[in-house]
C-alpha positions in Angstrom: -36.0 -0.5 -28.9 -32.9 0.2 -27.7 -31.9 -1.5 -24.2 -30.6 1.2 -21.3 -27.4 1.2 -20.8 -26.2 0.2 -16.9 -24.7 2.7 -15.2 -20.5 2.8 -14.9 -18.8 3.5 -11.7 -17.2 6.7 -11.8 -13.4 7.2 -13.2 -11.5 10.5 -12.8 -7.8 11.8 -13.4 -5.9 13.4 -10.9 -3.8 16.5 -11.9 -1.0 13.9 -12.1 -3.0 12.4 -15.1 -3.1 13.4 -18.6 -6.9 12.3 -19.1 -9.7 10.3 -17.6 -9.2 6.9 -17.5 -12.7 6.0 -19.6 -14.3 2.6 -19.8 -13.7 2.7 -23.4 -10.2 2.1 -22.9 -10.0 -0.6 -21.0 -8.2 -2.7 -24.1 -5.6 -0.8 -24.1 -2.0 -1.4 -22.5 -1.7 -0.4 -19.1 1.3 1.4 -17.5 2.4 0.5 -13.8 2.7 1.5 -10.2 4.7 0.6 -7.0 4.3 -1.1 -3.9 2.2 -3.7 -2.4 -1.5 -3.6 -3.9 -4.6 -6.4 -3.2 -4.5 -9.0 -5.5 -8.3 -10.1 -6.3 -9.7 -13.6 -4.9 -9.3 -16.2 -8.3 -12.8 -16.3 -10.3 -12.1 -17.5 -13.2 -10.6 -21.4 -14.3 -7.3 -19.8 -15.5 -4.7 -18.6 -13.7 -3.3 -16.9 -16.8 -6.3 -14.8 -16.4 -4.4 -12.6 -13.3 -2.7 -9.7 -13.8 1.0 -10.5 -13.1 2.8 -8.3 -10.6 5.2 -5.9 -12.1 8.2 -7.0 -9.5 10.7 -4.5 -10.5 8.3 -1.3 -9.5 8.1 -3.4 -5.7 4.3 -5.0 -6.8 3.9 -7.8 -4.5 -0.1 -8.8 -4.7 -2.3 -9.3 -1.1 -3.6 -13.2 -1.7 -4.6 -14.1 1.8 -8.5 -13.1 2.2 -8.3 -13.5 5.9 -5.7 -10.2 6.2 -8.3 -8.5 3.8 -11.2 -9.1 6.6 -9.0 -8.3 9.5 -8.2 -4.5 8.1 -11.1 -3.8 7.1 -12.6 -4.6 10.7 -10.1 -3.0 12.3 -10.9 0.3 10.2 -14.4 -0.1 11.8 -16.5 1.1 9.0 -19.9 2.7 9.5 -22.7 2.9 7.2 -22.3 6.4 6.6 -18.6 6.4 5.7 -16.5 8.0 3.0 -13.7 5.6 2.3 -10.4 6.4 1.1 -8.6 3.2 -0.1 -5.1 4.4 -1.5 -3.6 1.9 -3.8 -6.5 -0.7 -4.2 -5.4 -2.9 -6.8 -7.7 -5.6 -8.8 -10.3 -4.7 -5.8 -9.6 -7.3 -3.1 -10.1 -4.9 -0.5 -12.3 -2.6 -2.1 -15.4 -4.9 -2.3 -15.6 -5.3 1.4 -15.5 -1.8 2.0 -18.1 -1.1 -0.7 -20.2 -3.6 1.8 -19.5 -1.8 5.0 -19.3 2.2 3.5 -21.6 4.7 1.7 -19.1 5.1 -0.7 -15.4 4.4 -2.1 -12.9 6.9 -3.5 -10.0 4.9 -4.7 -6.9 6.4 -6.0 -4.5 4.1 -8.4 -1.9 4.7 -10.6 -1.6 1.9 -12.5 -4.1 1.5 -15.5 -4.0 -2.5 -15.3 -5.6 -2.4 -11.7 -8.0 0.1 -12.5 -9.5 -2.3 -15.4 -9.2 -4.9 -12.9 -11.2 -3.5 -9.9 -13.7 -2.3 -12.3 -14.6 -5.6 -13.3 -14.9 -6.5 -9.9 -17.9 -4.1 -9.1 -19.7 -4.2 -12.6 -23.1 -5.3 -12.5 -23.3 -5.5 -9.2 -25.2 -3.8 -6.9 -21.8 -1.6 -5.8 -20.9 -0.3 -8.7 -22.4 3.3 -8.1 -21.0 3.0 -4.9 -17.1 3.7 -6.1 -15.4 6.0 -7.4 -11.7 5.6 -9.3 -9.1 8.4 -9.5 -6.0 7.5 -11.8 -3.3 9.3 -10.4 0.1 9.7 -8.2 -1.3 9.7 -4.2 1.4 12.2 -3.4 0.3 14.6 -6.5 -3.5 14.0 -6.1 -5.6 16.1 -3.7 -7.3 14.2 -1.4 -10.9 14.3 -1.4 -13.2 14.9 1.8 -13.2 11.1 3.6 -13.9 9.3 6.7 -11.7 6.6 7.1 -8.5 5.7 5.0 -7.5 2.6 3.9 -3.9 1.8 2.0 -2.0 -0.8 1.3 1.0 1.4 1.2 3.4 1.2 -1.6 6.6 1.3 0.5 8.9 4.0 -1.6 6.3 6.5 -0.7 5.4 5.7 2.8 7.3 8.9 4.6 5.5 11.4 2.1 2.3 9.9 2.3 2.2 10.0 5.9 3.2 13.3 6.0 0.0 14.2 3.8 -1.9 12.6 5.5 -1.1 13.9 9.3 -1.4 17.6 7.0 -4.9 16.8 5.5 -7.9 19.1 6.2 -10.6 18.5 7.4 -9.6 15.7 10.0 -10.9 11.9 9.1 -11.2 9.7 11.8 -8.2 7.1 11.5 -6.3 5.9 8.7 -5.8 1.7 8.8 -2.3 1.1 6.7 -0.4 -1.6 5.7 3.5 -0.6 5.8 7.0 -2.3 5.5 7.7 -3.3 9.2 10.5 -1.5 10.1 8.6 2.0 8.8 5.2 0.5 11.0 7.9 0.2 14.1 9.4 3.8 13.5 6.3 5.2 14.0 5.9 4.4 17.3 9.2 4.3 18.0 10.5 5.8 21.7 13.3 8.0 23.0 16.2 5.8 23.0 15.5 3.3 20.8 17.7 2.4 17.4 14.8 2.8 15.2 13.9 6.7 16.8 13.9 9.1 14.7 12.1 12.6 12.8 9.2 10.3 11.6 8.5 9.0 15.3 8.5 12.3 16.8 6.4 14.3 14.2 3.8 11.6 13.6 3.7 11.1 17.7 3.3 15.0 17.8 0.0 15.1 15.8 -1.4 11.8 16.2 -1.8 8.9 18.1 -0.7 5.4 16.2 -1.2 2.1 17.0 0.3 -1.4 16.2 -2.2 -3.7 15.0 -1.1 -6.4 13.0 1.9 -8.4 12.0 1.5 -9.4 8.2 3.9 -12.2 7.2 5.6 -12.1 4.1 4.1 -15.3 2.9 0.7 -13.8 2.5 1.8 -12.3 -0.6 2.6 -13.0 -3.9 5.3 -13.1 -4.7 6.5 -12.9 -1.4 8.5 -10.0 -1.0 11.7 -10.0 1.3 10.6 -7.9 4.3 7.7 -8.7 6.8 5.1 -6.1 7.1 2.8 -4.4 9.6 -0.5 -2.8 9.9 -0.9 0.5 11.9 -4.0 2.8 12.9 -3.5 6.9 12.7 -5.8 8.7 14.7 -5.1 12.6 14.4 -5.1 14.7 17.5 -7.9 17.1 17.5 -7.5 19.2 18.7 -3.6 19.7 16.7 -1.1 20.7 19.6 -0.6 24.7 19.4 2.9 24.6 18.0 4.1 26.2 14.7 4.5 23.0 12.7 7.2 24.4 10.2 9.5 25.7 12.7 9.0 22.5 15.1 10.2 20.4 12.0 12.9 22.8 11.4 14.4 22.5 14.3 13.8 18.7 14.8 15.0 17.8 11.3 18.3 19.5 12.1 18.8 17.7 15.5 18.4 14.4 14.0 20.5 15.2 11.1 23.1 13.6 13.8 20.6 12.0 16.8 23.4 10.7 18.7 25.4 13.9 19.0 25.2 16.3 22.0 23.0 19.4 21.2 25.6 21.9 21.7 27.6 19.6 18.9 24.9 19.8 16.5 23.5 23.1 17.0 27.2 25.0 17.2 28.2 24.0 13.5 28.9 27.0 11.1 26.3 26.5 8.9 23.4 25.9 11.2 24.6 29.8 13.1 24.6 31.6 10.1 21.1 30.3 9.5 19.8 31.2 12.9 21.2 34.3 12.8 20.0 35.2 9.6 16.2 33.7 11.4 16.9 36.2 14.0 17.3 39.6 11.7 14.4 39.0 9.8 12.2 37.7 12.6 13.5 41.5 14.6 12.2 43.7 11.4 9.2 41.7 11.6 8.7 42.4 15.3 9.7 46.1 14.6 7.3 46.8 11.8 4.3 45.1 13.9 5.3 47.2 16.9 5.1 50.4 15.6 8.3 51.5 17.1 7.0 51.4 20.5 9.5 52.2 22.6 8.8 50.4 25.9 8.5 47.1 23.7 12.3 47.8 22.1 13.9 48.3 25.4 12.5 44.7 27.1 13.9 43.1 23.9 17.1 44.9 23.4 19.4 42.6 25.7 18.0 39.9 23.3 18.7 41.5 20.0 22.2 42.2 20.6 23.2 38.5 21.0 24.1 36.6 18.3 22.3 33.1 17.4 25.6 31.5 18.2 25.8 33.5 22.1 22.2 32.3 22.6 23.1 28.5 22.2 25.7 28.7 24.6 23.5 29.4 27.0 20.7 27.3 26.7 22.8 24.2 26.0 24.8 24.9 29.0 21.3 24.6 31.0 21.5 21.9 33.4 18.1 20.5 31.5 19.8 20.0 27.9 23.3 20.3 29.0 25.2 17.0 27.4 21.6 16.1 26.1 21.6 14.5 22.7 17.8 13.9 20.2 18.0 10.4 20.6 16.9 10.6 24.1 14.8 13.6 24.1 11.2 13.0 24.8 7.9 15.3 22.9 7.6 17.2 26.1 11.7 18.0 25.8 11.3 19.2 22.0 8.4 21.2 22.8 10.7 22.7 26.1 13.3 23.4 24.0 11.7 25.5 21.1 10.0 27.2 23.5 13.5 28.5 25.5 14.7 29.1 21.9 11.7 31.6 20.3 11.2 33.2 23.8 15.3 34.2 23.2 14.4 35.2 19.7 16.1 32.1 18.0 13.9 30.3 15.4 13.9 27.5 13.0 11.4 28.9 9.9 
């Protein structure tokens, strides 16, 4: 008779992906991916057994087991959690979180560690337990999950924590590995060299702690910058703030962080842009009011100034006069948009 055949963990290709990755293919050559990724404990008598790093995509393979441990308790895993692991490489990290979680969703790119980190889990009691997705973790929809865990390949670090502060529904916390100067930027403050767009929009929507200092020597090879691990709890609830027009207006103010508002904000380009804001954000408020009369007369000392006459005076307000972005505080970004919309200047 013929024997049952054991169960596979689950494979599935993002939209990034031309086709499943399938078990049947496992032979076949793998492509590559970028960043740092876990680098599996040795098993087996020959080191020409591991997978080599692909240096020139930034591959640079996790070999201390103790830095595995400490993440993964430091992500606190429950029983009853959904794991995201972004990036997990021949598995070093995954295993433990298979231990501690419900379940794993990884997401790789690369072919090589997907073979890899499925021979980790096959046969063992974890294997039903995880789930692969082959594809880009910018391109890939993320998947409802409790807890993320990445080590983060560093070219897309910005864009993946902007995804990730987006997502919906809320997780709990995200526990990443990141190039240490991007960890410190984070959490970097008002007047500080390293403050910048990423400190303020990640501090506006979520609280982020330093955990860890990861040497570079606990990789291999050892790649030339030291790295850090950071936690990412979202606010919830989000602050009430119009998150495109907040980043509009902060992108263009660090554009130059070190000049004086009224230098940055009273370029050509930037007042044809506001004003053009301002015309279409008055039709807007025209069509939703119905023409009501008593509403056009409060707002028609506004609407006759131009985006350029507006900026004059709020810069010249003792709060932001001489003010530059380097030293403004969340509490002073959120100030300022607010004087701006209530004088009908926006940045979206």
């Amino acid at each position: 008779m013929p024997k049952n055949k054991r169960a596979r963990p689950s494979v599935a290709s993002s939209s990034s992906a031309s086709a499943p990755y399938s078990l049947a293919s496992r032979n076949a050559g793998g492509g590559a991916s970028s960043g740092i990724k876990s680098h599996a404990a040795a098993t087996t008598s020959s080191s020409a057994n591991l997978v080599a790093p692909n240096t020139s995509l930034g591959q640079h393979f996790l070999k201390n087991p103790a830095v595995v441990t400490a993440i993964v308790a430091k992500a606190a895993i429950k029983p009853t959690d959904t794991v995201l692991e972004i990036g997990p490489g021949t598995g070093n990290m995954t295993l433990p979180l298979l231990q501690q979680s419900k379940n794993v969703i990884a997401i790789e790119y690369d072919p090589r560690m997907i073979r890899e980190v499925l021979k980790r889990v096959e046969s063992t009691s974890s294997e039903r337990k995880l789930r692969v997705v082959q594809g880009d973790a910018i391109k890939t929809r993320f998947p409802f999950f409790d807890v993320c865990v990445a080590n983060v390949p560093y070219q897309i670090s910005s864009a993946l924590v902007f995804k990730l502060l987006a997502h919906r529904p809320m997780f709990r916390c995200a526990v990443m590995m990141f190039q240490e100067e991007f960890a410190l930027r984070l959490t970097a403050r008002p007047g500080e060299a390293l403050y910048c767009r990423l400190s303020v929009n990640t501090q506006l929507l979520a609280k982020v702690d330093q955990l860890m200092k990861v040497g570079r020597n606990n990789f291999r090879p050892p790649p030339k910058v030291e790295s850090r691990v950071v936690r990412i709890e979202l606010r919830n609830p989000p602050p009430p703030v119009n998150f495109t027009e907040w980043d509009g207006m902060v992108r263009l103010l660090f554009n130059r962080k070190n000049k004086t508002l009224r230098s940055v904000l009273l370029t050509k380009p930037t007042i044809r842009m506001l004003d053009e804001n301002m015309r279409t954000q008055r039709a807007l408020n025209n069509n939703n009011n119905g023409g009501n009369d008593d509403h056009r007369m409060m707002e028609e000392e506004d609407d006759e100034k131009s985006a350029e006459r507006i900026i004059e005076e709020v810069v010249a307000m003792e709060k932001w006069k001489d003010k530059r972005a380097s030293k403004l505080d969340l509490d002073d970004f959120l100030a300022l948009l607010a004087e701006f919309n209530k004088r009908g200047v926006h940045f979206a």
